[in-house]
C-alpha positions as CSV (number, residue, x, y, z in Angstrom):
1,X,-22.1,-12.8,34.6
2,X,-24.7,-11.2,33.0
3,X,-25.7,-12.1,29.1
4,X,-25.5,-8.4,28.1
5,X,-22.5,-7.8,30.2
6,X,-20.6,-10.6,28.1
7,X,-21.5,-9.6,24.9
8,X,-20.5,-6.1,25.7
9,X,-17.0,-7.6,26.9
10,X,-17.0,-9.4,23.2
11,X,-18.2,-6.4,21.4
12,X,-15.2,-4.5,22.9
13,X,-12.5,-7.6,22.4
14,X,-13.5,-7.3,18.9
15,X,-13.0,-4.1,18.5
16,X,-9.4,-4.2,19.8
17,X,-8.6,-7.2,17.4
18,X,-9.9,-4.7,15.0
19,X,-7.9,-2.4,15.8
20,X,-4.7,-4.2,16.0
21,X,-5.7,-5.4,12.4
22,X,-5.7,-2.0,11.1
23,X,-2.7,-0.9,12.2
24,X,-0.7,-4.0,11.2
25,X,-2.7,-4.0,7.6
26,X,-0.7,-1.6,6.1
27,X,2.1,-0.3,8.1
28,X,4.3,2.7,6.7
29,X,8.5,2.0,7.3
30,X,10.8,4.5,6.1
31,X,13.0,2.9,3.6
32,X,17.5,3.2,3.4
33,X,16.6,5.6,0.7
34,X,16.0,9.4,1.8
35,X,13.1,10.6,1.9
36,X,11.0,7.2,0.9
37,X,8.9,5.3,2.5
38,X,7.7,1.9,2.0
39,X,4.1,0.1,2.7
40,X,4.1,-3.6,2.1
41,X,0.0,-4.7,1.7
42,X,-0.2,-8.5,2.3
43,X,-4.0,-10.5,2.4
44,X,-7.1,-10.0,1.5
45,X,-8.1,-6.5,-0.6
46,X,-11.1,-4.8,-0.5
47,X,-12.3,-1.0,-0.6
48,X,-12.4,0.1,2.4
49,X,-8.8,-1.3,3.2
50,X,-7.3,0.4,0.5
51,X,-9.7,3.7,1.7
52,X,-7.6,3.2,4.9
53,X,-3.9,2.6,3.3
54,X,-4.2,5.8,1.0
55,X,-5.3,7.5,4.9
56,X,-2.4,6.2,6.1
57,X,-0.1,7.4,3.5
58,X,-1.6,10.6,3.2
59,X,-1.8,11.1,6.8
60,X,1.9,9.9,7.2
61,X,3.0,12.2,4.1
62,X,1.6,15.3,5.5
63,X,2.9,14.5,9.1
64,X,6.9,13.7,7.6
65,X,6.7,16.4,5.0
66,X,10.5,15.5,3.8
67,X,8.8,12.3,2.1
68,X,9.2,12.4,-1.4
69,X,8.4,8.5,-2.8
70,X,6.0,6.3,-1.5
71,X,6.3,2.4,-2.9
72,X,3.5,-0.1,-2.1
73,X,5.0,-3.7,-2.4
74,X,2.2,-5.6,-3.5
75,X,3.8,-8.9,-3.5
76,X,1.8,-10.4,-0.6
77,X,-1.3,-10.0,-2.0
78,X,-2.1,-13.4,-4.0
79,X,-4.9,-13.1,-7.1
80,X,-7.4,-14.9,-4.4
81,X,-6.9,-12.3,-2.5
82,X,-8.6,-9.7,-4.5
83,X,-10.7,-12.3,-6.1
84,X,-13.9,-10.3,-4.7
85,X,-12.6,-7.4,-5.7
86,X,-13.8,-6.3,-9.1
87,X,-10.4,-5.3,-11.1
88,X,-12.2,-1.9,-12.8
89,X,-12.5,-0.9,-8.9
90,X,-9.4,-1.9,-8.5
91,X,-8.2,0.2,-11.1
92,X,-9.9,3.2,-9.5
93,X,-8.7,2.6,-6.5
94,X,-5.4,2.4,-7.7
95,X,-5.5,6.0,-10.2
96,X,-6.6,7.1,-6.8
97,X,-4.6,6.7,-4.4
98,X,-1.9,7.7,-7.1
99,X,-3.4,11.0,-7.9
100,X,-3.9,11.9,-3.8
101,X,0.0,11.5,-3.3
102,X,1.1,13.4,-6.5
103,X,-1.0,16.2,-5.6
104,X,1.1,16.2,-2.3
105,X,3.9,16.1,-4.0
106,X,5.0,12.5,-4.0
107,X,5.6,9.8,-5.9
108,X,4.4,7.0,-5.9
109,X,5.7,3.5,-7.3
110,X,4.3,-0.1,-7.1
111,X,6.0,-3.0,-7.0
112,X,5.7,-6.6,-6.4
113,X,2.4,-7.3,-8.9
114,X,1.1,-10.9,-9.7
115,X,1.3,-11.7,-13.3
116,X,-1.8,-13.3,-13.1
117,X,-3.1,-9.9,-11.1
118,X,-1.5,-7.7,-14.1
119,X,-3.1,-9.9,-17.0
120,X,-6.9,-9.7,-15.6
121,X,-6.0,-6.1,-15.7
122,X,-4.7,-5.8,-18.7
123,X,-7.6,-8.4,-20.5
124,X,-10.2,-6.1,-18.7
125,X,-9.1,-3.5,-20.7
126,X,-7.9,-1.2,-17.5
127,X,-5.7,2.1,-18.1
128,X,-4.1,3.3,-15.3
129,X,-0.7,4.8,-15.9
130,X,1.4,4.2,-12.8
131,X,5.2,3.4,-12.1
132,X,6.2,0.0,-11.6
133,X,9.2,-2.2,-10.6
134,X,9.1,-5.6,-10.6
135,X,10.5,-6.0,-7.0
136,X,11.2,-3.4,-3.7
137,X,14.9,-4.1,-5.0
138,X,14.5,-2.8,-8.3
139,X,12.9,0.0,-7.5
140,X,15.1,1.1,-4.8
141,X,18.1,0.6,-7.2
142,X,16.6,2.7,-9.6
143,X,15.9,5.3,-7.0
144,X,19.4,5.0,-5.7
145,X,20.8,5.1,-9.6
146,X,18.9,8.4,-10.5
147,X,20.2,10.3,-6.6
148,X,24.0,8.4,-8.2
149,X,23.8,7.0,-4.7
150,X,24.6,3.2,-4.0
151,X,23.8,1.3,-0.8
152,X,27.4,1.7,0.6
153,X,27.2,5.5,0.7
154,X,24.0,5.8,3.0
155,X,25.5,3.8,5.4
């Protein structure tokens, strides 16, 4: 086999593993609640990753138009993970993404932060005004609370 012909066949393997990585990065379930859907972002965090989970959420939003709330469970992402990431881009990532989906009409909630995460925030002296929940759970029960649904009547 040919030198150019193999690297072309490695070139195109890891383009697939790309692929499969981007899909699985940031994937969007509908969640027991109506009308809300739930990303869970796990690993490491940089900008264009979060470029392509606000794509995905938009995209998904615009394509399921009955989506009203969007919550991104943040509790797999570890403070190393977002240790390259400067936390004032961060930030601006975050007001982003949050301003995209309310000018489609959703809203958005985070849950799931790392203390750690929240205090380098918070000592670098970032606003961003967002809704949080400490867990997927709380938020959902609070979503369920204000609809005066409980678990038991979805099913």
């Amino acid at each position: 086999m040919s030198q150019e012909l193999e690297l072309q066949q490695l070139r195109d393997k890891v383009k697939y593993y790309e692929n499969i990585i981007n899909n699985m990065s940031a994937p969007v379930i509908p969640s027991v609640v109506p009308s809300t859907i739930l990303i869970p972002i796990a690993g490491y965090m940089f900008k264009e990753r979060f470029d392509m989970i606000q794509t995905k959420a938009l995209q998904y939003a615009g394509n399921h138009r009955e989506t009203e709330r969007a919550i991104f469970d943040f509790t797999g992402v570890t403070v190393e993970d977002v240790a390259s990431f400067d936390y004032n881009d961060l930030a601006t990532e975050i007001y982003q993404l949050n301003n995209s989906l309310k000018l489609m009409g959703i809203r958005p909630i985070y849950v799931g932060f790392n203390p750690r995460f929240v205090r380098e925030i918070v000592h670098a002296g970032i606003q961003v005004e967002i809704e949080t929940y400490v867990s997927f759970r709380a938020a959902l029960q609070r979503l369920l609370k204000e609809n005066n649904q409980s678990l038991h009547s979805l099913g």
